[in-house]
Kinemage of the C-alpha trace (Angstrom):
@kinemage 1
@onewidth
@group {chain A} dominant
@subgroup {mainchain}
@vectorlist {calphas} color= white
{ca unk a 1} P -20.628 -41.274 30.578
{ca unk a 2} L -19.333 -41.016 34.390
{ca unk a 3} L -18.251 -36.843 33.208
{ca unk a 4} L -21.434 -36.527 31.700
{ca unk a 5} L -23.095 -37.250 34.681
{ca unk a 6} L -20.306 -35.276 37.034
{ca unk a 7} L -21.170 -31.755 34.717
{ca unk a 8} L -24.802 -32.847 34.716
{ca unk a 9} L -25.126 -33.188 38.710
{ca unk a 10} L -22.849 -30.224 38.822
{ca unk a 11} L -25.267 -28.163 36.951
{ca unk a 12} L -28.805 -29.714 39.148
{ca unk a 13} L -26.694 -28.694 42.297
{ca unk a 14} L -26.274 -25.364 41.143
{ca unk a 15} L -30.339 -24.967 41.340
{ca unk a 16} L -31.208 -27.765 43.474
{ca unk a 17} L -33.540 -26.677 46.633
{ca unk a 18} L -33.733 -28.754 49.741
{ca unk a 19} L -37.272 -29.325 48.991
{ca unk a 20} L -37.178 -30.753 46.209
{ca unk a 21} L -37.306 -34.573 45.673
{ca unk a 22} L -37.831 -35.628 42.493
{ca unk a 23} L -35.611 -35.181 39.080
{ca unk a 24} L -37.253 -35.482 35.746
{ca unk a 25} L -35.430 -35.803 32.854
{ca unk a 26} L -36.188 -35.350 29.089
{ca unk a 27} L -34.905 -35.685 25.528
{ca unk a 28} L -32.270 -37.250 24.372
{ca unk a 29} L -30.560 -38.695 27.541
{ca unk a 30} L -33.485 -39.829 29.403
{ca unk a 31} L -33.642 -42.759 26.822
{ca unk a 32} L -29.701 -43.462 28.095
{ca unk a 33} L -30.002 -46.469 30.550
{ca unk a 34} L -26.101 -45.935 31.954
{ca unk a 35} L -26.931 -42.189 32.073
{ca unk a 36} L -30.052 -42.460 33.685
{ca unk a 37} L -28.290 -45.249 36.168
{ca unk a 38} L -25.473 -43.517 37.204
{ca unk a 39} L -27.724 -40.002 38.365
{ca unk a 40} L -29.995 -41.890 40.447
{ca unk a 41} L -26.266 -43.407 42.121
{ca unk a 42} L -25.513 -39.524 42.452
{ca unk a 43} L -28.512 -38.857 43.837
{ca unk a 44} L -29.865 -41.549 46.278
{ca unk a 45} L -31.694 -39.817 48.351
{ca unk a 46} L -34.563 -38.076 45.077
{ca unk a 47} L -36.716 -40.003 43.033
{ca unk a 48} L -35.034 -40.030 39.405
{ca unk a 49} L -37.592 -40.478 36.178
{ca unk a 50} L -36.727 -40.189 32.567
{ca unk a 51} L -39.790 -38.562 30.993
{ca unk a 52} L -41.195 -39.413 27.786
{ca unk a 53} L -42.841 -36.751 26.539
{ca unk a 54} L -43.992 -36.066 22.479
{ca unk a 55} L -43.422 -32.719 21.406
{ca unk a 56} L -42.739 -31.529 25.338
{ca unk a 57} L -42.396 -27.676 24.150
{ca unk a 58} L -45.178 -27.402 22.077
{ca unk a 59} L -47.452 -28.942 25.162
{ca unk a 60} L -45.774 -27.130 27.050
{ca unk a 61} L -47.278 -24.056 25.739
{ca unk a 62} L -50.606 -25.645 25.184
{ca unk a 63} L -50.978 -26.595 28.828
{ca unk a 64} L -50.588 -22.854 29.562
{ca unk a 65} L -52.900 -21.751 27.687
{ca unk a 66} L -55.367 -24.643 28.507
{ca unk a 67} L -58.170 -22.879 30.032
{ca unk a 68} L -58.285 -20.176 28.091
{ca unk a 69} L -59.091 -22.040 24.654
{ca unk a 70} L -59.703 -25.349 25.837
{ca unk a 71} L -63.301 -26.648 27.993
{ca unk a 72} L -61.801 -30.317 27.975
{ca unk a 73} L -59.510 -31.409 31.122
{ca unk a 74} L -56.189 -32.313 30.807
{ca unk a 75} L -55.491 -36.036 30.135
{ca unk a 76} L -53.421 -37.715 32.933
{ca unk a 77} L -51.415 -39.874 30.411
{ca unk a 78} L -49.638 -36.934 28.327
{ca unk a 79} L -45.875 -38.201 30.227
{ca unk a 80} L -44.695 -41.452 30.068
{ca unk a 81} L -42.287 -42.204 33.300
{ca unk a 82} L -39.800 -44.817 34.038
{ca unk a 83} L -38.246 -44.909 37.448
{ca unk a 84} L -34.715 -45.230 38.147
{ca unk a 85} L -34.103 -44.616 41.649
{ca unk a 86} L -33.166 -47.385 44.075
């Protein structure tokens, strides 16, 4: 899990910007406790979330496209987050 997390922070510091402060993560690995865990560790200093979000492309592509087919606002509950930073 440890070189999981070693190519994944690899990979975020390849695109990271100093003004960014928050990681989200989604799919598969942001149900992974340990995973989750050990990139917060690697990254003290951002606020790490695993994301839970149902059918994330496909709303995605709604959201947009939103106003142009939709008069309803966008619900605030459509991503389910769970902290993992210290």
């Amino acid at each position: 899990m440890r070189e999981l997390v070693g190519q994944q922070t690899r990979s975020i510091d390849l695109v990271l910007q100093p003004n960014i402060k928050t990681i989200y993560v989604d799919g598969g690995f942001s149900r992974n406790k340990i995973f989750m865990r050990l990139l917060a560790e690697a990254y003290p200093k951002m606020k790490v979330y695993a994301a839970s979000v149902t059918q994330a492309s496909a709303l995605g592509a709604a959201l947009v496209i939103h106003e142009d087919w939709n008069l309803k606002p966008i619900k605030k509950d459509l991503i389910k987050l769970i902290s993992y930073s210290s």
